[in-house]
C-alpha positions as CSV (number, residue, x, y, z in Angstrom):
1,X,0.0,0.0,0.0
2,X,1.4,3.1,-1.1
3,X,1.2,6.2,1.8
4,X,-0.3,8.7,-0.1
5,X,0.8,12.6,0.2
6,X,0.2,14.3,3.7
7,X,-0.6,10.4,5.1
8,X,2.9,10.2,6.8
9,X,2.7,12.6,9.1
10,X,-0.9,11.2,10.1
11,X,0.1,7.6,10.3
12,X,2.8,9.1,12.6
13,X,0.3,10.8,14.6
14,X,-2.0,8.1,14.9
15,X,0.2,5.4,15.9
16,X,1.7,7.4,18.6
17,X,-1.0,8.6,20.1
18,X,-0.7,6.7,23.5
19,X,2.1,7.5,23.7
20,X,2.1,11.0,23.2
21,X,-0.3,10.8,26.0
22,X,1.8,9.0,28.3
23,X,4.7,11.7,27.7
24,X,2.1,14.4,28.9
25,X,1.1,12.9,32.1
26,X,5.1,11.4,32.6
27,X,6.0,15.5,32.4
28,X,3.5,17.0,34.7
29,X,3.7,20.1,33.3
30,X,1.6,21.7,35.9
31,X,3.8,20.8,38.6
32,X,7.2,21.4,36.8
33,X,6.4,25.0,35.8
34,X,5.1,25.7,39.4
35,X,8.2,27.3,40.2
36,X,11.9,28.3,38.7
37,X,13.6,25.7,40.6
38,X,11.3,22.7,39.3
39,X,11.7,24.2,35.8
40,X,15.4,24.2,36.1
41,X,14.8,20.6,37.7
42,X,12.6,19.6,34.5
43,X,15.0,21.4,32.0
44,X,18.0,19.3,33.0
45,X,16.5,16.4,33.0
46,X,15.4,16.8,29.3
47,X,18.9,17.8,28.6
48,X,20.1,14.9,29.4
49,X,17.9,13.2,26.9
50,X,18.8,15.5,24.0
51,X,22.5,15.1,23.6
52,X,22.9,11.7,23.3
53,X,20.0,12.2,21.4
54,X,21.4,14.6,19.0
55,X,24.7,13.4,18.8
56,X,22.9,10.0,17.5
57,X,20.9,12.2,15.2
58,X,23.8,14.2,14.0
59,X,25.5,11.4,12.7
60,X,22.7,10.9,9.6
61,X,23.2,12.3,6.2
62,X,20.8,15.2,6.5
63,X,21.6,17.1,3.6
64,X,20.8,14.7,0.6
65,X,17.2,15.0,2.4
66,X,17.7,18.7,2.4
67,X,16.9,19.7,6.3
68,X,19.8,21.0,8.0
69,X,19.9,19.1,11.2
70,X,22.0,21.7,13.3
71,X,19.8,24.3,13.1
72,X,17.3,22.3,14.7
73,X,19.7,21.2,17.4
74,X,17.9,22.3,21.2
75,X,20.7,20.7,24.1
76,X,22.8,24.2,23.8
77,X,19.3,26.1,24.4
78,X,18.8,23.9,27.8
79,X,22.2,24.9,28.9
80,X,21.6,28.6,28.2
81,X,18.2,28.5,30.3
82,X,19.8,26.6,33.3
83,X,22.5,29.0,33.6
84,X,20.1,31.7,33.1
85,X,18.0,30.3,36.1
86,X,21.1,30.4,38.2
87,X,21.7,26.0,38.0
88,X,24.2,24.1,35.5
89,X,23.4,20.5,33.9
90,X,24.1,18.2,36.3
91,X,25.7,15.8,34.0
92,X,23.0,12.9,34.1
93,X,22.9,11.2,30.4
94,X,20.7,8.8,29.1
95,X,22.1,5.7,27.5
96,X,19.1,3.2,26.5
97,X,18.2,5.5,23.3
98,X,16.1,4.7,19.9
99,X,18.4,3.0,17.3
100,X,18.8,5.5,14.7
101,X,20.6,3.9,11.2
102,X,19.3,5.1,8.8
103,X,17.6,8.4,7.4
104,X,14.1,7.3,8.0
105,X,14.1,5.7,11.7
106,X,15.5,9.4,11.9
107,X,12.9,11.1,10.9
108,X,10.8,8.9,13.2
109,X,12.3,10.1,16.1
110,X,12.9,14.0,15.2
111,X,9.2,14.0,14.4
112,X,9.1,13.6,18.2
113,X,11.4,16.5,18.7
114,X,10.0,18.5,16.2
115,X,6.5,18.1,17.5
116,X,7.4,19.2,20.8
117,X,8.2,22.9,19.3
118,X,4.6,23.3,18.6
119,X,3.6,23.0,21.9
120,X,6.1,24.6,23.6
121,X,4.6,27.7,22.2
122,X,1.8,27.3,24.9
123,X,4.2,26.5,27.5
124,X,6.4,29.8,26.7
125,X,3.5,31.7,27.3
126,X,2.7,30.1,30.8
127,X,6.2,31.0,31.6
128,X,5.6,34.7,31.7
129,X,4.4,34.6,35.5
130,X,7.6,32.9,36.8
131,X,9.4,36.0,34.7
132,X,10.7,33.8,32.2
133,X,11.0,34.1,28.6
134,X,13.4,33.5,25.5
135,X,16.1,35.6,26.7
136,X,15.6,34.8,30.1
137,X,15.6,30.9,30.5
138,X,12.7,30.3,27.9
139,X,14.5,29.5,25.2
140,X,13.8,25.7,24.8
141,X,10.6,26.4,24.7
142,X,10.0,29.6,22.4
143,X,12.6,27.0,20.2
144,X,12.0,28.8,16.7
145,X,10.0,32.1,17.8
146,X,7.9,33.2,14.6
147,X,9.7,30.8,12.5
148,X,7.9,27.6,14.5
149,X,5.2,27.1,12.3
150,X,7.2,27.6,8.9
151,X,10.3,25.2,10.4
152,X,7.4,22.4,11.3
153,X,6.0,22.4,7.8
154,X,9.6,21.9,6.2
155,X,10.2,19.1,8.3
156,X,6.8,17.7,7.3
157,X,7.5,18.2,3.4
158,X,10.7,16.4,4.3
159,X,8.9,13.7,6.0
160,X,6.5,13.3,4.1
161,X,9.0,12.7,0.8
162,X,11.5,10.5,2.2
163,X,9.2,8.1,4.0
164,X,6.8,7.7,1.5
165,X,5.4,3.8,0.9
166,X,4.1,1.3,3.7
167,X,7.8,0.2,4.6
168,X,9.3,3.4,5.0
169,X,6.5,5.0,7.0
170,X,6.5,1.5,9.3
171,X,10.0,2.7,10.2
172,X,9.8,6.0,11.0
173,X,6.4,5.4,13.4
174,X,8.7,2.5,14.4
175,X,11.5,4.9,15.6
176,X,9.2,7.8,16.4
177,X,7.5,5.4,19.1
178,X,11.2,4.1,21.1
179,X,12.0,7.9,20.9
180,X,8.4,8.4,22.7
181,X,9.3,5.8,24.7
182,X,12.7,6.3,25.8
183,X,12.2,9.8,26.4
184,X,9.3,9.0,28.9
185,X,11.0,6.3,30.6
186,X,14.1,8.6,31.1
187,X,11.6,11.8,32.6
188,X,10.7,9.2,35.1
189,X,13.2,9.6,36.9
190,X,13.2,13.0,37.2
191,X,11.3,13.1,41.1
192,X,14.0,9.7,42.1
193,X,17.0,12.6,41.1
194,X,15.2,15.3,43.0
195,X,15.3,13.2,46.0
196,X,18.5,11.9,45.2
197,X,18.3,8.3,44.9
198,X,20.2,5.8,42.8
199,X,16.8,4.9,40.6
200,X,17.3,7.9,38.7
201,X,20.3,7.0,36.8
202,X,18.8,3.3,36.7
203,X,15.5,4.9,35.0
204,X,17.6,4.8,31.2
């Protein structure tokens, strides 16, 4: 069965759903943006999801498929917020992370990453009360600014070209889910590190 155009990226969608669901309840967003500290707490926990994560990424050849992969990269955003909210990563990386080998199971898994910038528009906003924003340890979040909606539709067009056909598309949900996965199983452990026990480094 051949995906037809636009079908990708709603295959993708579909088949992640759960799991997209899981992430949201996994991140708590209510609590973690109660105040700067748990922010900072939440912020350096996803940092140490995204570079391993982008170093795996990094290593794909990007440009035949025409996206330029390091202006997406986010970890050097994370460590400009937590010094901006007066903490430093704490060094915490995960290691049980999506296999990534070719092109596709790529785009899989930075449809995760990607997706994440469309939402974080909301959460930029919420920020505001804590006196946070891009300049001022909101950058992760505000990721692209005005360009967020243009940046999310080149990715799509990319998407949507180089994991066209049943196989292809199988692979990128394939990757896209173990990224969902892995990142959820990592953000676990984010309460075990805040009350500093072991679990949280056994958590990925």
């Amino acid at each position: 069965m051949k995906v037809d155009g636009g079908a990708v990226r709603m295959r993708l969608r579909a088949a992640t759903r759960d799991r997209h669901d899981r992430m949201e309840r996994v991140m708590d967003l209510p609590r973690r943006l109660a105040t700067r500290a748990s922010l900072a707490a939440m912020l350096d926990r996803i940092h140490g999801f995204y570079v391993p994560l982008e170093a795996r990424l990094a290593a794909l050849p990007w440009a035949p498929a025409g996206l330029a992969f390091d202006e997406r990269r986010k970890a050097g955003w994370l460590v400009d917020d937590l010094l901006a909210l007066g903490a430093r990563p704490s060094g915490a990386t995960c290691t049980r992370l999506p296999v990534l080998d070719t092109l596709t199971a790529g785009l899989g898994s930075l449809y995760v990453l990607e997706g994440a910038t469309l939402g974080g528009q909301l959460i930029a906003r919420e920020l505001a009360r804590l006196g946070v924003d891009a300049a001022h340890g909101g950058r992760f979040f505000a990721s692209y600014g005005a360009e967020v909606g243009p940046r999310w539709r080149q990715f799509v067009d990319v998407l949507e070209t180089h994991c066209a056909g049943e196989v292809a598309t199988d692979a990128a949900i394939e990757a896209a889910a173990a990224t969902f996965d892995r990142y959820g199983d990592w953000m676990l452990g984010l309460d075990a590190e805040a009350a500093g026990s072991a679990d949280a480094r056994l958590a990925c």
